[in-house]
N, C-alpha and C positions, 0 to 999 in steps of 0.2 A: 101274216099271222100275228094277230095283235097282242097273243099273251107273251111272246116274244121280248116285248117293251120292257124296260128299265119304271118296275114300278114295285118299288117298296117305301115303307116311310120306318120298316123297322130299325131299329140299334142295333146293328151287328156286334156290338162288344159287351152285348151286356146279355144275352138268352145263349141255352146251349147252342154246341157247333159240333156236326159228325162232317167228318168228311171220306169220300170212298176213293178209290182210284181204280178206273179199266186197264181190266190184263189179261191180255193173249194169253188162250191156252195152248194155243197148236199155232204151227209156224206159219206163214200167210200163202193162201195159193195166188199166182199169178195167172193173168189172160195176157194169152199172146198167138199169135199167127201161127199155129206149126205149119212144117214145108212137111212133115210127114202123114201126117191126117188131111191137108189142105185145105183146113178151117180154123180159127179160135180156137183154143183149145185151155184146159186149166193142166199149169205144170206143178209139179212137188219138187220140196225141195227132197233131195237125196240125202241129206246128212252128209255128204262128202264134198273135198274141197278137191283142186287142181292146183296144183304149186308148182311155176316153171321161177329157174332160178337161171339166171342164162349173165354170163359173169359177173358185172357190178348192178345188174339191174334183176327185179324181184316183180313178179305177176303172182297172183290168189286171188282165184274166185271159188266162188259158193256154186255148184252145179246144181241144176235143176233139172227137171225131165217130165213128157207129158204124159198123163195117165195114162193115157192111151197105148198110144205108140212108142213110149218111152224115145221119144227123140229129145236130147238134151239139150240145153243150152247154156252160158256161166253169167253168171253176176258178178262184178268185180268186185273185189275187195280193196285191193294193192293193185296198182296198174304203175309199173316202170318203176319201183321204187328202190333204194341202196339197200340192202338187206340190213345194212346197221341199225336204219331207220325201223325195223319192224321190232319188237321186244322178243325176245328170246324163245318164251316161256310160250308166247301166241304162235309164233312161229312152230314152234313144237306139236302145238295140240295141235295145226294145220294139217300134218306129214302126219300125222297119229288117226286123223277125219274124227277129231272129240266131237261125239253129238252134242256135247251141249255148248257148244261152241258152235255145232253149225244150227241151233236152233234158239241162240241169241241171236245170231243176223238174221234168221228165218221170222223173226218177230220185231226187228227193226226195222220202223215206218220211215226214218229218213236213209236207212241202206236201201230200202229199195224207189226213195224218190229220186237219189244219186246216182242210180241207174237206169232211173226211167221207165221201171218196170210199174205195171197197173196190177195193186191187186184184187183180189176178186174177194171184195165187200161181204157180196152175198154169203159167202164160206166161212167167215172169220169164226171163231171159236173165241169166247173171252166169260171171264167172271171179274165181280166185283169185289175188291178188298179193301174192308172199313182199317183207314189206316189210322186215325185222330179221334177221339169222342170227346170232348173239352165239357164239364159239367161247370152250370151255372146255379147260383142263386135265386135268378133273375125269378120274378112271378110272370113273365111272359107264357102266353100259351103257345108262343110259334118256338121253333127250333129251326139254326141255319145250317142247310143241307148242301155240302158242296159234292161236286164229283168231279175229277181230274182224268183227262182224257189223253195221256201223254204219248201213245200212238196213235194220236189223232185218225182213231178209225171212226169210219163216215155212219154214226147213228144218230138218228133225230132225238132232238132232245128229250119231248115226254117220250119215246122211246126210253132211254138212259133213269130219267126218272121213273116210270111206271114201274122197270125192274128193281131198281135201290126200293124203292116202297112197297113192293106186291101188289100193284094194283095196276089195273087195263090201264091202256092207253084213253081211252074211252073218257074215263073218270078223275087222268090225269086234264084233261081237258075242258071235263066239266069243273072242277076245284079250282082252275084257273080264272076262269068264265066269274067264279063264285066269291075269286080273292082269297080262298084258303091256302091255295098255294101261290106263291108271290116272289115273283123273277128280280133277283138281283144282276144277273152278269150272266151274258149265254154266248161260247165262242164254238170255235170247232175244238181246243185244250181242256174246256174250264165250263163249268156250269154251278151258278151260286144262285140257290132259290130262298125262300121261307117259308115253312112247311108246320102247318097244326100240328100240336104234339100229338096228338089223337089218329096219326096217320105214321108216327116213328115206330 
């Protein structure tokens, strides 16, 4: 994919800069083997935790269960740990099952790479929030569009683009083709393009 390439000659310090960041709305389903359907299957997270406390050592996971069949299974959180080591307070909401405590881990991309849980891409729930709009002087006609992907969930780039701008995939493709739109930095975290203001 050649639009891909590191091809700007713009000034990024001197033309406006918006930058967006992707955010889970709902908590991430996983794919995994149930033994009770005895297929794949997508599990949800339950909002509730499991806290064994068994003398100076401390276990918390996150439970999950399959739509289906409801067969559960845990995500660790703490595995063997001194209970001094856990903070109080988190500890607390643990024994309490604070949803919104189990639906911070339910939307952390490395709590579930630390587990080795897969999740299922296709399901994700997310919007975009303009965090930065930096206004320029500059008589440039581009403006530099970043977007921050810090759950590194797996969408293709003019995907990512095409939404921040309202416009097809299609047409993000052709303005690439055209040099209206013009790739600074593309990772799986981060994407920094430069983009006709006639398209902000």
């Amino acid at each position: 994919m050649s639009y891909l390439k590191h091809n700007c000659c713009c000034k990024a310090t001197a033309i406006k800069r918006i930058e967006y960041e992707i955010v889970p709305t709902k908590c991430f389903k996983v794919i995994r083997n149930c033994s009770g359907c005895g297929t794949k299957a997508q599990y949800i997270n339950t909002k509730r935790f499991r806290v064994n406390a068994n003398g100076n050592k401390l276990d918390v996971w996150l439970i999950y269960q399959c739509e289906k069949c409801k067969h559960t299974f845990n995500l660790a959180i703490y595995e063997r740990q001194k209970p001094a080591s856990v903070p109080k307070e988190e500890y607390n909401r643990f024994l309490c099952n604070d949803e919104e405590l189990a639906e911070e881990y339910g939307k952390s991309f490395q709590f579930f790479k630390r587990n080795k849980a897969e999740i299922d891409s296709g399901t994700v729930e997310y919007q975009f929030i303009k965090k930065q709009e930096t206004e320029s002087n500059d008589t440039s006609k581009q403006v530099k569009l970043i977007i921050h992907n810090p759950y590194g969930l797996k969408l293709r780039p003019e995907k990512q683009i095409a939404e921040v701008l309202g416009i097809s995939r299609s047409n993000v493709q052709r303005l690439m083709e055209q040099e209206i739109i013009r790739t600074e930095e593309i990772s799986l975290l981060f994407i920094s393009i430069y983009v006709d203001k006639a398209y902000i």
